[in-house]
N, C-alpha and C positions, 0 to 999 in steps of 0.2 A: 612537396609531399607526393613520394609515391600513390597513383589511384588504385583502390581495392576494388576488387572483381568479385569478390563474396561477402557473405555477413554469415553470421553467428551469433547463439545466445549471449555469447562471452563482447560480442560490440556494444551489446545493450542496456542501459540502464534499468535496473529497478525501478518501476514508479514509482516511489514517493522520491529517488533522488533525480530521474527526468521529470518530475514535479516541479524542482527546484529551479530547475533549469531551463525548462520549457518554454518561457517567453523569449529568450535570448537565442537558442536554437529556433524557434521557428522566423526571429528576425533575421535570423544571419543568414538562413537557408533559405528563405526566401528571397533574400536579396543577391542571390545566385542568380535563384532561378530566373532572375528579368533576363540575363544571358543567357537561360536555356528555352528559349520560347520562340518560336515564330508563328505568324499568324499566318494563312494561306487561303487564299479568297474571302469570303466573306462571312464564312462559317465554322470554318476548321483554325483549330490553335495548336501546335505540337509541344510538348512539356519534355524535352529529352533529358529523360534521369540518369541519376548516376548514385555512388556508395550513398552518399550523403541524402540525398533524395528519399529514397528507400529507407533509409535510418529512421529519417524523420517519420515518413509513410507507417512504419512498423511502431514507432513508439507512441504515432500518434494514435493509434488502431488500439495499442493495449490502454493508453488512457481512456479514450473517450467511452471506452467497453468497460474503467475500472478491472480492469484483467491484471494476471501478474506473468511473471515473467515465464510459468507454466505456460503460458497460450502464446508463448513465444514462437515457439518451433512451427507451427500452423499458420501464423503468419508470415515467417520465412519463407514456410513453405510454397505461400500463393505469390509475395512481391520479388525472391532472390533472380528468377526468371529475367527480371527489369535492367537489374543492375549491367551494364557492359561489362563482357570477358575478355576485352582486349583488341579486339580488330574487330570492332561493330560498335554503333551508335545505337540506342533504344532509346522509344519516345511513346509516350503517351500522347495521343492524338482524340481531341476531343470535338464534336459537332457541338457547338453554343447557338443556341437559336431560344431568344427569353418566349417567344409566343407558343401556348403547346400546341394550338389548330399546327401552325404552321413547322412547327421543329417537325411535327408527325407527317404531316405530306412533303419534307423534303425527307427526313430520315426513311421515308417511303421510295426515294426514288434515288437510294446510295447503297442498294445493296452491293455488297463485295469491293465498295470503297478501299478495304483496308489490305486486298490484294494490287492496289494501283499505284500504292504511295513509290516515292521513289526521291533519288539527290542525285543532281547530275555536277559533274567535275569535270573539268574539261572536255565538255562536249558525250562523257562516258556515266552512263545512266549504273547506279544501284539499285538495284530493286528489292522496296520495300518486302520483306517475309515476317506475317501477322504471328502472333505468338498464338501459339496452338495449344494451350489450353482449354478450351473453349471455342466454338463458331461464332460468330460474333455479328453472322447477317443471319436472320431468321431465313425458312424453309421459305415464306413468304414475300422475301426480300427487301424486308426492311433493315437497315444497318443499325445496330448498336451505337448510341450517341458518345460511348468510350470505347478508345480502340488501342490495342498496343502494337509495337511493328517493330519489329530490328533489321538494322540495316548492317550487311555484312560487307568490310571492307578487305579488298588485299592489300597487302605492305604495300606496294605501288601507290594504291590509291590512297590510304593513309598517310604517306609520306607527302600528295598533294594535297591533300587534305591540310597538312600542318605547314602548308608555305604561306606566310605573310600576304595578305591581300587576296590569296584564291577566292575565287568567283565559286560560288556553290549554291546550285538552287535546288529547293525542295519543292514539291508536289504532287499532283496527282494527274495520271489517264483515263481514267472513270468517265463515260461518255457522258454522265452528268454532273461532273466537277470536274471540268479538266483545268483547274488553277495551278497555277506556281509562282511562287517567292523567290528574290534572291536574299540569301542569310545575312543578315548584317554582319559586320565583318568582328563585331563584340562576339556576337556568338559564335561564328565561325572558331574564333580564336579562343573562347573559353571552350568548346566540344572538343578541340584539337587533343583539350588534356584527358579524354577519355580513353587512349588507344593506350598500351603498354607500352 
């Protein structure tokens, strides 16, 4: 199946018939996502979405809110940004740290983290670009514990991107997270299906 690069009212179910459904979609959907995840040092998890993701994301919002498909478009609004257009990854990158003293004195010391992110391909670095909706490190530079980043590829890199076995690591240069993963090659080969 062709991957969708947008959503619309017309993708989404009315709740009471996502009602119906809602257990089965959010086990199928999550059982994606183990292949959309990597973890990166000891605190950062990246969730890199895609149509389906967002679907979920939007239907789960007008549930949990009891909303109807009126408060659909607003929430379009704030998640369609997420979805990939074709030659870029997007990831939801998240700091998990269960203690609050300490989530607060390290998110203390990760401002502009989310200008660091990056995936390097043969030796050729992508540089993470934070979704600008929003600043996402306070004036004070504390980082936001949710972060969003899209990574723009060109057909070159793309096309190594979707070769069998590529080495692809993700991370960061942040003087105080300078972690990196290499992607397991599940998810390497499940993201491959995000480009056009």
């Amino acid at each position: 199946m062709a991957q969708k690069h947008h959503i619309t009212v017309a993708d989404l179910l009315p709740p009471d018939e996502y009602a119906k459904v809602r257990v089965e979609s959010r086990r199928r959907i999550a059982a994606r996502k183990r292949d959309r995840r990597v973890e990166v040092g000891p605190f950062v998890t990246f969730y890199f979405e895609d149509f389906e993701t967002i679907w979920l994301q939007i239907q789960e919002m007008i549930h949990i809110e009891k909303g109807t498909l009126e408060q659909a478009p607003s929430e379009i609004a704030a998640y369609e940004p997420l979805i990939p257009k074709g030659r870029e990854l997007v990831a939801t990158f998240m700091i998990e740290i269960d203690d609050p003293l300490r989530r607060k004195r390290v998110l203390d010391t990760l401002g502009a983290i989310e200008e660091t992110a990056f995936i390097e391909l043969g030796g050729e670095r992508i540089a993470g670009v934070a979704e600008a909706d929003q600043d996402r490190t306070r004036e004070d530079g504390k980082a936001s514990a949710v972060q969003f980043v899209h990574f723009p590829f060109t057909d070159a890199q793309v096309a190594a991107f979707r070769e069998p076995g590529a080495r692809a690591l993700i991370g960061f240069t942040h003087q105080n997270y300078g972690h990196i993963a290499v992607m397991p090659e599940a998810v390497r080969a499940e993201l491959a299906g995000d480009f056009a």
